[in-house]
NULUM-107496 format. One record per residue: residue in one letter; x, y, z of N, C-alpha, C in turn. Coordinates in nm, 2 decimals. Atoms other than C-alpha are relative to their C-alpha. Example, Ala and Ser with C-alpha at 12.3 -4.5 7.8 and 13.67 -1.06 7.14 Angstrom:
SITE rest    n_X    n_Y    n_Z   ca_X   ca_Y   ca_Z    c_X    c_Y    c_Z
SITE    a   0.09  -0.12   0.00   1.23  -0.45   0.78   0.09   0.12   0.00
SITE    s  -0.09  -0.11   0.00   1.37  -0.11   0.71  -0.08   0.11   0.08
// end
This chain:
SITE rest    n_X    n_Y    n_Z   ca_X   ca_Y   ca_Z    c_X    c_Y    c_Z
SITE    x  -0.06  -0.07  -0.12   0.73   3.46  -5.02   0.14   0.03  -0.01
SITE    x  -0.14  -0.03   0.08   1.12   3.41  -5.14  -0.03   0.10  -0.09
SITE    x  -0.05  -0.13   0.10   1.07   3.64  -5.41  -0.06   0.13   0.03
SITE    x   0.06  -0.13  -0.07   0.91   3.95  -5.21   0.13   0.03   0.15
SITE    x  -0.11  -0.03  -0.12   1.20   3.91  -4.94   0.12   0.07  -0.12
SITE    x  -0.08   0.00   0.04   1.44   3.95  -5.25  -0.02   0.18  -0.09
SITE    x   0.08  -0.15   0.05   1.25   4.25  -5.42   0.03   0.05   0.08
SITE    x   0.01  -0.14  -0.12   1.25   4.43  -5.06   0.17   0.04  -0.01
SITE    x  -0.15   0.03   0.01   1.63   4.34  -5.05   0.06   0.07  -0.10
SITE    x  -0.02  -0.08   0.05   1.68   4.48  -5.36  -0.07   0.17  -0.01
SITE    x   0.04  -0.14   0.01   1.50   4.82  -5.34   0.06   0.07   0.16
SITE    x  -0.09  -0.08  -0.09   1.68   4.86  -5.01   0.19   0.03  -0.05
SITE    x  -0.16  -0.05   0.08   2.05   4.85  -5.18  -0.02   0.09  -0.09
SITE    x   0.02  -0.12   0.12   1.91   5.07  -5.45   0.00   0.14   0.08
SITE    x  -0.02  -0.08  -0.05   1.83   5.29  -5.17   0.10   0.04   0.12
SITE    x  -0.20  -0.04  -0.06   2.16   5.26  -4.99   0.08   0.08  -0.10
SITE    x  -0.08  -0.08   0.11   2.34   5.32  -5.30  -0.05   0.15  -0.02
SITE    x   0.07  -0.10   0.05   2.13   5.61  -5.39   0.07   0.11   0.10
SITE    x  -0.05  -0.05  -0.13   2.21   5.75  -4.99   0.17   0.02  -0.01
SITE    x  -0.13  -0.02   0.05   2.56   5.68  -5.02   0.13   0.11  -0.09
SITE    x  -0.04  -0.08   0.12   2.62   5.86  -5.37   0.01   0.17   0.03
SITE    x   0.04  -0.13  -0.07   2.46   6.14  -5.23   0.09   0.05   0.12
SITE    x  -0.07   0.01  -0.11   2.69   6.14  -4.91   0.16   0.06  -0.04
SITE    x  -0.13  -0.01   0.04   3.01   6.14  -5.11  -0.03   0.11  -0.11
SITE    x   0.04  -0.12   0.01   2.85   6.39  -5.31   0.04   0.16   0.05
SITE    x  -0.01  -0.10  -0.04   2.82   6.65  -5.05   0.15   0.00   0.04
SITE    x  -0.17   0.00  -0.07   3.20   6.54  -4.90   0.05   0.13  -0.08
SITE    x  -0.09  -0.06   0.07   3.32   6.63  -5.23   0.00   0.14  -0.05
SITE    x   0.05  -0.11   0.04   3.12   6.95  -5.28   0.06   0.09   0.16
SITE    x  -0.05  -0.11  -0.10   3.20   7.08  -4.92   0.16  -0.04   0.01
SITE    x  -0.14  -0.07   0.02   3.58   7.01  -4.97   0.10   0.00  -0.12
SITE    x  -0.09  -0.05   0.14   3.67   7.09  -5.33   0.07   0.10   0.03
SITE    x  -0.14  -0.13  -0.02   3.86   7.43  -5.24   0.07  -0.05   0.12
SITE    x  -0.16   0.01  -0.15   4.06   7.29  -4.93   0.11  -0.07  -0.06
SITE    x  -0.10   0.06   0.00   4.40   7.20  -4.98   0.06  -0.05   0.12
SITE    x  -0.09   0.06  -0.11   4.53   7.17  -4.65  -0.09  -0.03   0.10
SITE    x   0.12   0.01  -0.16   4.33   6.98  -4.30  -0.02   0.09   0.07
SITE    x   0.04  -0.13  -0.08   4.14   7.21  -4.08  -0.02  -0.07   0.17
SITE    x  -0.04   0.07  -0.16   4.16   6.94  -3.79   0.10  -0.06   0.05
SITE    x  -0.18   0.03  -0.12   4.48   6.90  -3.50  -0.01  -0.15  -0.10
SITE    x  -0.02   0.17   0.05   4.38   6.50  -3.61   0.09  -0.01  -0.14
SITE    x  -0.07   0.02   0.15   4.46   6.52  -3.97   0.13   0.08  -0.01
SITE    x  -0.15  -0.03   0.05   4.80   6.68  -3.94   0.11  -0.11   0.09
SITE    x  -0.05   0.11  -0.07   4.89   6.41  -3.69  -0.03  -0.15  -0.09
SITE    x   0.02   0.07   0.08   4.78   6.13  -3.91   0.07   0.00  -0.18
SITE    x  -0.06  -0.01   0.06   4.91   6.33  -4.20   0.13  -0.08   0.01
SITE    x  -0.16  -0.02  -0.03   5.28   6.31  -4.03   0.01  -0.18   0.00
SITE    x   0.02   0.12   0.00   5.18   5.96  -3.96   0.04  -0.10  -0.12
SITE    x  -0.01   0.07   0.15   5.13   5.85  -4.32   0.12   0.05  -0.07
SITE    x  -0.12  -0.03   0.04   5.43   6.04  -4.42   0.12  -0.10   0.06
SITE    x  -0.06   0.07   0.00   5.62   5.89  -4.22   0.01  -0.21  -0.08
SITE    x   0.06   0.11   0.06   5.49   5.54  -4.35   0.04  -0.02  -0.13
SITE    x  -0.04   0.01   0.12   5.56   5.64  -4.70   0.16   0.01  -0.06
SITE    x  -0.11   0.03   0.02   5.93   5.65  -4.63   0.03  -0.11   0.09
SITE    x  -0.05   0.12  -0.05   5.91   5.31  -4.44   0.03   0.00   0.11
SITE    x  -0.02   0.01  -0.21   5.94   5.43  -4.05  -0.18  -0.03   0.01
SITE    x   0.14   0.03  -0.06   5.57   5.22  -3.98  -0.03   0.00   0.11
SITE    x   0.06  -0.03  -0.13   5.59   5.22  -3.63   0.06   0.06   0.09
SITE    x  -0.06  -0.09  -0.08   5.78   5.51  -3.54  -0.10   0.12   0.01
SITE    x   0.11  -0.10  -0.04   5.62   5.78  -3.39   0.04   0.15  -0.08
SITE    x  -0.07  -0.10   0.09   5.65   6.12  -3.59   0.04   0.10   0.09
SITE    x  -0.05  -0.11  -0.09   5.69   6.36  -3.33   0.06  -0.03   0.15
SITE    x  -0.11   0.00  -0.05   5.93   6.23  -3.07   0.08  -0.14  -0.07
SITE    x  -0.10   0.10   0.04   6.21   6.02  -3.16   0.07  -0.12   0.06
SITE    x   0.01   0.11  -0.05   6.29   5.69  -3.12  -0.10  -0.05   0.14
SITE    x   0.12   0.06  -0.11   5.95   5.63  -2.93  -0.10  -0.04  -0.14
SITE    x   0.05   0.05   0.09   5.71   5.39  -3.09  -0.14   0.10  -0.03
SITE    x   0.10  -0.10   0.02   5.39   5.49  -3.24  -0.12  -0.01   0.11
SITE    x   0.09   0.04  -0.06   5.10   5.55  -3.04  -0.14  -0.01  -0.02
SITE    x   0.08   0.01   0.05   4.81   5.61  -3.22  -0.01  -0.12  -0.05
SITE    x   0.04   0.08   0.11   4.60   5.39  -3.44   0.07   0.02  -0.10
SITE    x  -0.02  -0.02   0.07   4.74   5.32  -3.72   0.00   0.01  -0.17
SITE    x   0.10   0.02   0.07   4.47   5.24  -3.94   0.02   0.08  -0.14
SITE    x   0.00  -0.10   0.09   4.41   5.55  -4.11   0.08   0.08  -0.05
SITE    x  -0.06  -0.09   0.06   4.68   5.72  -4.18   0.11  -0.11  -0.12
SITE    x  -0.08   0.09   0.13   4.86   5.33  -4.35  -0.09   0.04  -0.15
SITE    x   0.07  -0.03   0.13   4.55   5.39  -4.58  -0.03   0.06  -0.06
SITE    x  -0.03  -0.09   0.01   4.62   5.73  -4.60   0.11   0.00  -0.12
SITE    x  -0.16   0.07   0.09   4.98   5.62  -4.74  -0.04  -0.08  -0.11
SITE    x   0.05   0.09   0.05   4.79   5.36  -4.92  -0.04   0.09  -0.17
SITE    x   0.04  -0.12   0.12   4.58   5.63  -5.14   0.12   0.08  -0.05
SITE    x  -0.11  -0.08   0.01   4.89   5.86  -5.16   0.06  -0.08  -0.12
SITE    x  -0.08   0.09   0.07   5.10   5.57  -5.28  -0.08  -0.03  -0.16
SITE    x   0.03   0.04   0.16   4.87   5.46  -5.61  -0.11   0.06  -0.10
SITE    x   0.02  -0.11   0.10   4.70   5.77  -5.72   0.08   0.12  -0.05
SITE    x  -0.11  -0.13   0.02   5.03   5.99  -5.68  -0.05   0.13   0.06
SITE    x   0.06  -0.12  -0.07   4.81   6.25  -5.52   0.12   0.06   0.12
SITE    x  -0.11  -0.03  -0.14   5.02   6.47  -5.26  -0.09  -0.08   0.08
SITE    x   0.04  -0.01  -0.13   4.91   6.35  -4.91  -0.05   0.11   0.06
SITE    x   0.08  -0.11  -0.06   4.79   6.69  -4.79  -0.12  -0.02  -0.05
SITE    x   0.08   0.02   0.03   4.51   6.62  -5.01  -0.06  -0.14  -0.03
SITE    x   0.03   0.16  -0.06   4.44   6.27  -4.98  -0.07   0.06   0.16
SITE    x   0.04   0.03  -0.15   4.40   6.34  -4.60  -0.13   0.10  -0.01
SITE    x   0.15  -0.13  -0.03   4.17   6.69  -4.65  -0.13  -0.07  -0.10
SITE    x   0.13   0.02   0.07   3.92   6.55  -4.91  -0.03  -0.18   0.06
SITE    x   0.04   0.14  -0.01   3.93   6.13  -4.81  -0.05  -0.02   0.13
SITE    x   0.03   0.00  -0.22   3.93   6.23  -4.38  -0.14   0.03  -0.02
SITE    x   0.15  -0.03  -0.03   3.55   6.37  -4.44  -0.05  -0.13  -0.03
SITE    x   0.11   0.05   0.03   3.45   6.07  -4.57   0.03  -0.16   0.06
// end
């Protein structure tokens, strides 16, 4: 009985993975030619992670001296990828935000 739960178990991660692969797949096929974001969000999160990458983390990027208001989730992680593949940030945010 244990070893038919573990079988099922694995042919379902096989077909996660499989789903998955596939998923990041099409991301990367539908935004190989973009360089720059095509959503208001991702230039706001852009500005976000920019800021972040020169060390203002919880300043807001578009008024001054007010904190930040968004989440700030996505665009540290944003900063995050930027920071230790050297990639610009425009492209970090347009090809990693689909996925």
């Amino acid at each position: 009985m244990q070893s038919k739960f573990f079988s099922d178990k694995k042919i379902s991660l096989a077909l996660l993975s499989v789903f998955i692969l596939f998923a990041f797949y099409c991301a990367i096929k539908a935004t190989k030619s973009l360089f720059l974001p095509v959503e208001q969000d991702d230039y706001r999160d852009m500005s976000i992670a920019e800021n972040m990458l020169h060390g203002l983390y919880l300043q807001d990027s578009t008024y001054q001296h007010e904190m930040l208001w968004y989440n700030p989730f996505l665009p540290a992680l944003d900063a995050f990828l930027a920071r230790i593949t050297g990639l610009p940030l425009n492209m970090i945010v347009t090809h990693a935000g689909k996925f």
